[in-house]
C-alpha positions as CSV (number, residue, x, y, z in Angstrom):
1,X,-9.7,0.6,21.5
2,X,-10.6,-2.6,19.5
3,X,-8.5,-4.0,16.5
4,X,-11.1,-2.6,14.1
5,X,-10.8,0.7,15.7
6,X,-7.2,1.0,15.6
7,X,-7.1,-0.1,11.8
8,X,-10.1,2.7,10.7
9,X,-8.6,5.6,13.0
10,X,-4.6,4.6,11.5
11,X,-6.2,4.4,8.0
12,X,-7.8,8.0,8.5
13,X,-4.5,9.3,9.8
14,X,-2.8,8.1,6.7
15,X,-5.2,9.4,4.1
16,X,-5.5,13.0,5.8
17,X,-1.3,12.7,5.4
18,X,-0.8,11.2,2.2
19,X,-4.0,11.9,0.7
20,X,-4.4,8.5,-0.4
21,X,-7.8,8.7,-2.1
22,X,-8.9,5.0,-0.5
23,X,-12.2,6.2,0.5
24,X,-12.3,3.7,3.7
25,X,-15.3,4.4,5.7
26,X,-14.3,5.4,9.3
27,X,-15.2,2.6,11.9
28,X,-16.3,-0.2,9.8
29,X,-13.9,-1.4,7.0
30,X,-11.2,-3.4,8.5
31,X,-7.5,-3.0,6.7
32,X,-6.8,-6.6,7.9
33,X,-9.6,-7.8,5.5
34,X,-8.9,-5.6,2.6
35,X,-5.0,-5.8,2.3
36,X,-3.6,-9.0,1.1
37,X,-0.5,-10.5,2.3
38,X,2.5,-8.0,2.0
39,X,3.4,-8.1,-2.1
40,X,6.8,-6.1,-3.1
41,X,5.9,-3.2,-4.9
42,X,6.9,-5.4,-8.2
43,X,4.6,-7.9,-7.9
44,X,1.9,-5.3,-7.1
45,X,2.3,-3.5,-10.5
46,X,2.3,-6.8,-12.8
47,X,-0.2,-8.5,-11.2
48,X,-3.9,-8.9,-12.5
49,X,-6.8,-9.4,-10.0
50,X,-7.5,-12.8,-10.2
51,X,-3.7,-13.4,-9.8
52,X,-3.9,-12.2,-6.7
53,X,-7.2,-12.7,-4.8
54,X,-9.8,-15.2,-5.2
55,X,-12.7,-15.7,-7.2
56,X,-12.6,-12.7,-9.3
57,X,-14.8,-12.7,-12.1
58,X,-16.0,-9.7,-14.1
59,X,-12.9,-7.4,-12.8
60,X,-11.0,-10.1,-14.7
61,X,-7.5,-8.0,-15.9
62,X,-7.6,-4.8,-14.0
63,X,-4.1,-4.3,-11.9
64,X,-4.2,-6.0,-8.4
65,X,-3.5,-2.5,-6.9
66,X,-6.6,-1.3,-7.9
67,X,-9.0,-4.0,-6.6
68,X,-9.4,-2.5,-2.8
69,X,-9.6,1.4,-4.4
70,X,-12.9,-0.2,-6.7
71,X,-14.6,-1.5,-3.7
72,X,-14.3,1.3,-1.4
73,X,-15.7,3.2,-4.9
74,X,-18.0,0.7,-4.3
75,X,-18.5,1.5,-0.9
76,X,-18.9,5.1,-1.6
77,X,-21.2,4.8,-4.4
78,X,-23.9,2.8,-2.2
79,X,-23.2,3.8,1.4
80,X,-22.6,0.5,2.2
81,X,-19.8,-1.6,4.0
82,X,-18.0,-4.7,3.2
83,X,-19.9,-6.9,4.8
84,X,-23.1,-6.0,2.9
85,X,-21.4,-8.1,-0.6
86,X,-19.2,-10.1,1.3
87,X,-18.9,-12.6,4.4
88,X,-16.4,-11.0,6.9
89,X,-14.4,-14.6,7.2
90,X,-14.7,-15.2,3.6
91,X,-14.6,-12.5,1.6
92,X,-14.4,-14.5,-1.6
93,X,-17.4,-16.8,-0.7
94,X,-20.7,-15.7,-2.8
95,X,-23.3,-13.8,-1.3
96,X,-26.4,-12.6,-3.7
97,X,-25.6,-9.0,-2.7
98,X,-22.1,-10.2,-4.4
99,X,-24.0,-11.8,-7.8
100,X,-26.3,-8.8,-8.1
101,X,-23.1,-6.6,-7.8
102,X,-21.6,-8.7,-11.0
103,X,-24.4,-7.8,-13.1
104,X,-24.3,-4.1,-12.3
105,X,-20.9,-4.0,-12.5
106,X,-21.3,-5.4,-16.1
107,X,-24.3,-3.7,-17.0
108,X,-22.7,-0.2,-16.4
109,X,-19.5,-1.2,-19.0
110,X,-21.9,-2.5,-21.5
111,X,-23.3,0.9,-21.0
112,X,-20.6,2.6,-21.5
113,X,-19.1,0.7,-24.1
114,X,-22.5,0.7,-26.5
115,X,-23.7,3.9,-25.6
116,X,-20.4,6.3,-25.0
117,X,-17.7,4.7,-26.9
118,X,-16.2,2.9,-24.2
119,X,-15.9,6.6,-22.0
120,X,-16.6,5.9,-18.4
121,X,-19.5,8.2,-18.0
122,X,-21.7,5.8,-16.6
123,X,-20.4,4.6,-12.6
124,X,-22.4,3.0,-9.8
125,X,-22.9,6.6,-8.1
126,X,-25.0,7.4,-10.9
127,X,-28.2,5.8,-9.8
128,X,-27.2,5.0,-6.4
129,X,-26.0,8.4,-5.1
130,X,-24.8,6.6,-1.7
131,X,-28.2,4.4,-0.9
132,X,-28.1,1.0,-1.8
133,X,-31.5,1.2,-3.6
134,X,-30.9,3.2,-7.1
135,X,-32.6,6.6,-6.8
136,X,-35.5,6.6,-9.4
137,X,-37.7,9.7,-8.1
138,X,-36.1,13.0,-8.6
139,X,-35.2,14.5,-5.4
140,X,-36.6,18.1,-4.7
141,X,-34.4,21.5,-4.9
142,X,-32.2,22.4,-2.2
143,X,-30.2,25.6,-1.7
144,X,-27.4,24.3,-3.2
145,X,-26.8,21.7,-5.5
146,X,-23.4,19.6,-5.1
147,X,-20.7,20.7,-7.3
148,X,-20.0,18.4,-10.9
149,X,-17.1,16.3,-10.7
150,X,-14.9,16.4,-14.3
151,X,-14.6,12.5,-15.5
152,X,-10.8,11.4,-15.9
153,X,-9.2,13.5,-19.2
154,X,-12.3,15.7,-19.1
155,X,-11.2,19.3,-18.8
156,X,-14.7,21.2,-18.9
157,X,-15.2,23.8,-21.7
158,X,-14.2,27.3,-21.2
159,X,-13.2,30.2,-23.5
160,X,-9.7,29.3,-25.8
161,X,-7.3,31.7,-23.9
162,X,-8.3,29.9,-20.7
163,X,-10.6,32.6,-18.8
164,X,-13.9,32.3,-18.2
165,X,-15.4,36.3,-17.4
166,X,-13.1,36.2,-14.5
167,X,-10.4,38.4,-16.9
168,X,-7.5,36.0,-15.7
169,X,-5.7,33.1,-17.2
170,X,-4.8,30.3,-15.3
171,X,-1.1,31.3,-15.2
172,X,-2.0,34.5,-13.9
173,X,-3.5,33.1,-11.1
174,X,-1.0,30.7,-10.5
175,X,1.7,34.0,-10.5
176,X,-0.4,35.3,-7.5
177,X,-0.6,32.5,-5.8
178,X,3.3,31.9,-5.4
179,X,3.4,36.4,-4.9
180,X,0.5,35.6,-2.2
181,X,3.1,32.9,-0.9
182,X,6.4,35.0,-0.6
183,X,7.7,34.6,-4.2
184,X,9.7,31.5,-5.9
185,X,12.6,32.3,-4.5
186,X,11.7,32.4,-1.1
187,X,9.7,28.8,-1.9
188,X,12.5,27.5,-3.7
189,X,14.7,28.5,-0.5
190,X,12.9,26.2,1.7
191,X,15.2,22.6,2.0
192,X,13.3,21.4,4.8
193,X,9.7,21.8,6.7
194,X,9.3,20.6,10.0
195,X,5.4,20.7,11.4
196,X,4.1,19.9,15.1
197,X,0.0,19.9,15.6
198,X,-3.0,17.5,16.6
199,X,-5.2,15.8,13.9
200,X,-8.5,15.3,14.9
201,X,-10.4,12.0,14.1
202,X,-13.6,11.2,15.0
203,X,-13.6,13.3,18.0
204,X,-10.2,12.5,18.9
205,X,-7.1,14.7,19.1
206,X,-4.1,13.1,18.4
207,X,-0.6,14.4,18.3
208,X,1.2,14.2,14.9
209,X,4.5,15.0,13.6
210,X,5.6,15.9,9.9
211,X,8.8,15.9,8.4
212,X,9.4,17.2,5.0
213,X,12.7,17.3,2.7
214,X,13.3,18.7,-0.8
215,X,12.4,18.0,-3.3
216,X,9.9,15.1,-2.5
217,X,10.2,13.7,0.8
218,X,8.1,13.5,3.5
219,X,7.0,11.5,6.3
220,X,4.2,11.9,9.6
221,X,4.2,10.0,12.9
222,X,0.4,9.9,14.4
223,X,1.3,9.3,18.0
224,X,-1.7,6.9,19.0
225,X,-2.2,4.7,22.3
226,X,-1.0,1.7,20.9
227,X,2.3,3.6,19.3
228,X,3.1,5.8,15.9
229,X,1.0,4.9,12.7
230,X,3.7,6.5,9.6
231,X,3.0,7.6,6.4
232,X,6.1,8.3,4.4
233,X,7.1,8.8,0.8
234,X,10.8,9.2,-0.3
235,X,10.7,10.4,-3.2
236,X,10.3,7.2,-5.1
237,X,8.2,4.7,-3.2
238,X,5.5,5.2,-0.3
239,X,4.6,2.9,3.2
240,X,1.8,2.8,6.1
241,X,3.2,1.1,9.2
242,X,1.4,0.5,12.2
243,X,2.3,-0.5,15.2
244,X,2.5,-4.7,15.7
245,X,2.3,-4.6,11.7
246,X,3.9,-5.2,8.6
247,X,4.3,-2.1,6.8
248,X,1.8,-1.7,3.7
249,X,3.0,-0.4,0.4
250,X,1.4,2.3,-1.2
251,X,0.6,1.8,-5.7
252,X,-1.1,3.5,-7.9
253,X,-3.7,6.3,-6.7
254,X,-1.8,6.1,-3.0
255,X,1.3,7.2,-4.4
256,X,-0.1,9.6,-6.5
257,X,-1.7,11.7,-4.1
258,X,1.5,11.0,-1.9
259,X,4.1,12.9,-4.0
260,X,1.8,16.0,-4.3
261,X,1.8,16.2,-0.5
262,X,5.6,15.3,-0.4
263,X,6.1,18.5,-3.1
264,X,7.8,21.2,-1.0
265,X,7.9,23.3,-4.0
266,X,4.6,22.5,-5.3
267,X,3.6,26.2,-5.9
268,X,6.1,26.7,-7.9
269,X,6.1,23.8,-10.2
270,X,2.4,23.4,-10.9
271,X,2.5,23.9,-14.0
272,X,4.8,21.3,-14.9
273,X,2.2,19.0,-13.5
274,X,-0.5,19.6,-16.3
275,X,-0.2,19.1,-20.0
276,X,-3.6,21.9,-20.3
277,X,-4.9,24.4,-17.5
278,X,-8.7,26.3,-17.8
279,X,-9.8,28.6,-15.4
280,X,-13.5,27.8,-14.6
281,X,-15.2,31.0,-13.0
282,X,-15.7,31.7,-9.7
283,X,-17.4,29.5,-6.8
284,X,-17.7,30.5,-3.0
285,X,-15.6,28.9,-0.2
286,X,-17.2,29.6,3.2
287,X,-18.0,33.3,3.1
288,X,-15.0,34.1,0.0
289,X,-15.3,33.9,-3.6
290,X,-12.5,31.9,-5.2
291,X,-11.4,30.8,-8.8
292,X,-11.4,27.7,-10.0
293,X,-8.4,26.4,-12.2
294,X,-8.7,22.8,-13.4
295,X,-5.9,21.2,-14.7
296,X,-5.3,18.3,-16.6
297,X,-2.8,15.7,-16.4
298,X,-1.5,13.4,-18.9
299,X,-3.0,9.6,-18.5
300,X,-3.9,10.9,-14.8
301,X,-7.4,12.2,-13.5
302,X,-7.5,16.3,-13.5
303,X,-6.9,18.3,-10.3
304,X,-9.1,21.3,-9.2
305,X,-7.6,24.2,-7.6
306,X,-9.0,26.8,-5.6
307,X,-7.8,30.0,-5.6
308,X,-8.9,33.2,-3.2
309,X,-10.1,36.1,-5.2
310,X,-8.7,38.4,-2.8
311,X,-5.7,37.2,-1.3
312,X,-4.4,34.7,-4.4
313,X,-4.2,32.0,-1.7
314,X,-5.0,28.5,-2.5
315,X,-7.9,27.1,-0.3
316,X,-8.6,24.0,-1.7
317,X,-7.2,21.0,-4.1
318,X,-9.8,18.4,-5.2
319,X,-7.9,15.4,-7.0
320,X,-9.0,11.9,-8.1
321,X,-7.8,8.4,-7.4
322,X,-9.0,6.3,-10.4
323,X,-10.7,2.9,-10.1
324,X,-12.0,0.4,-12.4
325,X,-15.6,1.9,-11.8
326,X,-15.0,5.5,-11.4
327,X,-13.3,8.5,-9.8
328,X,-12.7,8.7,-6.2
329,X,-12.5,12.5,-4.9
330,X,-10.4,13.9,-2.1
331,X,-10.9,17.0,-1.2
332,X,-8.1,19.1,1.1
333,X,-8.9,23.2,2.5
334,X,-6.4,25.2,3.1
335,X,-6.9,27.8,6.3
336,X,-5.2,30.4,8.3
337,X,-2.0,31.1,7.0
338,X,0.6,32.4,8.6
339,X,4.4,34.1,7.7
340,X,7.2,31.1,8.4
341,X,10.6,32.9,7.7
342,X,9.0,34.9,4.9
343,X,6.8,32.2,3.5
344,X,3.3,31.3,4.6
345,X,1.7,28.2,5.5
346,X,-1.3,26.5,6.0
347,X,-2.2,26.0,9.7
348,X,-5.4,24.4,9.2
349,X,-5.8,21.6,6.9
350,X,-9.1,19.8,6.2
351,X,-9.4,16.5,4.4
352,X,-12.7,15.2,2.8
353,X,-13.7,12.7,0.9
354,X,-16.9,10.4,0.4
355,X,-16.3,8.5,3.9
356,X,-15.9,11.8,6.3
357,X,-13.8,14.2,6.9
358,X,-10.5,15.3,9.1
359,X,-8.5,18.3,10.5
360,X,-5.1,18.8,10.9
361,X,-3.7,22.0,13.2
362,X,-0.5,23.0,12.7
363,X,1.0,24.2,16.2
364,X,4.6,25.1,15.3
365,X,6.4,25.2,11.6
366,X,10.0,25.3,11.7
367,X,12.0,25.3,8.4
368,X,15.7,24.8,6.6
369,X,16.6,22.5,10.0
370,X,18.4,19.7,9.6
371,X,16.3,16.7,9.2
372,X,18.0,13.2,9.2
373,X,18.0,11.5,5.5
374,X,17.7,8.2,7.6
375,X,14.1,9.1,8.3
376,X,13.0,8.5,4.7
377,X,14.5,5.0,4.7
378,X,11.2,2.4,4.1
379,X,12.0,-0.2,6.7
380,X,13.0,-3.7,5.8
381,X,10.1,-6.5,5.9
382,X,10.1,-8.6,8.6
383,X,11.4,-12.2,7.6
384,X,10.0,-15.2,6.7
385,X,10.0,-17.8,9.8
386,X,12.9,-20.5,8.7
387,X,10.9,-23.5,7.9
């Protein structure tokens, strides 16, 4: 497997886990281009762009940590790869692919700022819809048309008392979701999680192990060829290691989406997450109808839920990691659950998002055994050479 290979399937593996939101496209954006030289999480968060890469010019004052996230919006937007705006060895060396990015890039926030009031509801995927070339002929009707995405502190309209004709309110629905579970106390019992199964990428089956602690713990070891890619988040801060490499710290959108996934009592505490919760009607999931709850989160993108109209299960979670251009969706499905010590779990999880998508199958779920605290210790960076 070459070094591009190993970077794109590791980079899979880690979003599926910790729901990163990057959007890398599978196979073709290299990690060793797009991550800078290991910065300690405070530099990360107090540096602007141009403080920390080169030749930066109308992203001028955005936070460091979300200069990768806007290019792979970038990438997402256009269907394109890195090398399309920049040289591979020189990624800050001026292509005209790269100048005629600049101006869209600035024509969208004048855009928005004379036209909207400075909202972001103009993005690149809003002429491009993933070609390169804006789409200016309408396309023709298709059985179904893609679902609307809500842009960040948009909760869409729906009757005061939260229902829309589906006679619930969204805290119903989240009642019968944790009943449909086992019931908060039998959620709230649960210390520990540990889950065996295979994640498939690109037509390959790996082995992966998962390790979950309350309240917000939780880390995976993807055992590949070369040795384990891990994803981990301790409650507090959040890593990628690879094998031969330093370990990559995880800001903004990463850790985000990582301490949903590292909730084991997220059912249960839902509602503390949002500041405002609508339920949105009804839309089908494979061959079941499910409600839709969108909730909103305060100075954070909204999160769709999913919830089965017959069983109260969730099926899927759509959030959003935010960039400087727009919202970057990741989309997880929820399938065949099964009874774990009076509790049921997910034993098929699918991951989607603008580059692909992933499965993960559970084989075995064991919980409340002891699982070492050392585990959720980020390792130490590797030293300096001594000049």
């Amino acid at each position: 497997m070459t070094e591009r290979k190993v970077w794109s399937v590791f980079f899979v593996i880690a979003t599926v886990v910790a729901a990163s939101a990057l959007g890398l496209k599978q196979g073709k954006i290299q990690a060793p281009h797009a991550a800078p030289a290991a910065v300690s999480p405070a530099d990360s968060s107090t540096k602007k762009a141009e403080e920390q890469f080169k030749n930066i010019q109308v992203l001028k004052g955005i936070p460091a940590e979300q200069l990768i996230p806007t290019m792979q919006f970038i990438n997402a937007s256009l269907g394109v790869e890195c090398e399309f705006c920049h040289e591979p060895k020189a990624f800050d060396k001026d292509k005209k692919t790269k100048q005629t990015a600049r101006k869209m890039i600035e024509m969208t926030f004048a855009l928005n700022k004379d036209n909207f009031e400075g909202h972001r509801e103009v993005t690149c995927y809003s002429c491009h819809r993933g070609s390169a070339h804006p789409q200016a002929i309408p396309a023709v009707a298709t059985e179904q048309a893609p679902a609307a995405h809500p842009q960040h502190g948009e909760v869409e309209a729906t009757q005061k008392d939260g229902k829309e004709n589906s006679g619930l309110t969204a805290d119903e629905l989240l009642d019968k979701y944790v009943q449909a579970l086992g019931g908060s106390s039998a959620i709230d019992k649960v210390t520990t999680r540990v889950i065996k199964g295979t994640i498939n990428v690109n037509g390959k089956s790996l082995p992966i192990d998962i390790y979950c602690k309350a309240p917000d713990e939780r880390i995976s070891f993807t055992h590949m060829p070369e040795g384990d890619s891990v994803t981990a988040f301790n409650g507090r801060e959040g890593w990628l290691g690879m094998p031969g490499r330093p370990i990559r710290e995880m800001h903004g959108s990463d850790l985000d989406g990582a301490s949903i996934d590292a909730n084991l009592h997220l059912a249960t505490q839902l509602r503390k997450m949002f500041t405002e919760m609508r339920v949105r009607g009804t839309e089908k999931i494979g061959d079941r109808e499910a409600y839709q709850v969108i909730g909103q989160r305060e100075g954070k993108p909204p999160i769709r839920l999913y919830f089965d109209q017959q069983s109260g299960l969730l099926v899927r979670l759509i959030r959003y990691g935010d960039t400087a251009l727009g919202l970057l969706p990741t989309q997880i499905d929820y399938a065949d659950y099964r009874a774990v010590s009076g509790l049921k779990v997910p034993y098929i999880w699918t991951l989607s998002r603008p580059s692909g998508r992933f499965t993960i199958q559970v084989s075995e779920v064991q919980q409340n055994v002891p699982v070492d605290e050392a585990r959720f210790v980020k390792p130490e960076p590797p030293q300096p050479p001594a000049k």
